[in-house]
Structures are given as C-alpha cells and as structure tokens.
C-alpha angles and dihedrals in degrees: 000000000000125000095214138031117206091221090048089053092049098046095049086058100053107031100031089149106046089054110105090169146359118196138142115220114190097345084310111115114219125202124190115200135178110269085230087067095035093111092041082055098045097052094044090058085041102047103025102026099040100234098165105174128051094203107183135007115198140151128213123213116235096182099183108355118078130042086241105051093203135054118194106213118205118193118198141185135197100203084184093058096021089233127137135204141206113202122178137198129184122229117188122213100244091056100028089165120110128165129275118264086199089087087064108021113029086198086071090070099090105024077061095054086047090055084043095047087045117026095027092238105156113212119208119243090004109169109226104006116185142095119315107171101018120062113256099254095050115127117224142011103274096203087055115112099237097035096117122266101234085038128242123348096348130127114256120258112263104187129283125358098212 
C-alpha cells in the first residue's frame, strides 16, 4: 500500500479546510469532506485529478451513533491513472439536504434518486427528484435504521407461518 495518493495530496492543498478526515482502509483512500464543499470537491477531483467516473453514490446510517446521523459516500474512479477514491460527506438529520453531484457527474442522477427514495436525503438542485424503487405514495425510507422491519402499518413478524 501506498503512503501517499497524488489526488489526496492535492486535495489536502487545495481544500485544507474542507477536509474533516483522511484515511486508507484496505489499499482504498477515504476522504471525508464538509457537505458545504461537497460540489467544489467534486469538481477538483473531477477537473485536476481526473477523476472521470463517479461509480457509485450511496449513504450509511449511523442511528445513534454519530452527531450526523447520515454519511453520503462517493465512490470514484480515474480510468486514465486506474486509481479510485472514497470521499465522504456527513448529513444530519435536522438538515438532511446536500447538494446535487449531478452538476458535476450526470450519472448521479439516479443513484441520487435511489438515497432519496431510500434514506430520505433530499439533493439540491437535483433534476428530477422523486421515487425510483418505492411507489409514490409509499410512507417511509425503507434503508433508514428505525423504518419498521415488516414495513408500515403491518403486524411484526412472529416465526414461521406454517
């Protein structure tokens, strides 16, 4: 594993005080930003750092554990240097609002939709921002840590049926 990774170092010069944390889990770097600075970043690693493809756009739940219940995950890849980076940005539940990637990556539009349909995450100037895997009048996020197991308004699950 390497020590240093040119887009971390980059990074770290230009945005030193957007940088919350810089770690590297299992040869991955990680780099957790403020949500406020999330499009700037974006765009550097984007623009600078070549990183050409935004690959996957998630959240994690931290119910109870962390000040900022929610953490928006970013995974990107730089097909030209074969390089991939984590970066990492924390939503709390009172303001569950970030900005939109698609202003910087249009194959966020979607995976955003998904977060939004799922962990009720709203993005800013988001495009086209409703449900994409749950019906329109469902109640709820389903990937949130308190949504109900057997779902809304149903009775728990107590063993086997039959």
């Amino acid at each position: 594993m390497a020590d240093t990774n040119r887009a971390v170092e980059k990074l770290q010069g230009k945005f030193e005080a957007s940088i919350l944390e810089v770690k590297q889990d299992r040869g991955d770097w990680i780099v957790t930003v403020r949500k406020e600075d999330i499009i700037a970043i974006l765009a550097f690693l984007k623009q600078e750092c070549k990183f050409d493809m935004l690959t996957d756009v998630t959240a994690i739940d931290y119910l109870g554990k962390a000040a900022d219940r929610f953490m928006m995950v970013y995974q990107l890849t730089s097909v030209l240097f074969k390089d991939r980076l984590r970066v990492k940005a924390p939503v709390a539940e009172a303001e569950c609002v970030i900005a939109s990637a698609t202003q910087v990556y249009s194959s966020a539009n979607w995976l955003e939709r998904e977060v939004f349909d799922l962990f009720g995450i709203r993005f800013d100037k988001h495009p086209d921002l409703r449900r994409i895997l749950m019906t329109p009048d469902w109640v709820g996020h389903p990937l949130r840590k308190d949504y109900p197991l057997q779902g809304p308004g149903r009775e728990p699950y107590k063993g086997r049926l039959s």
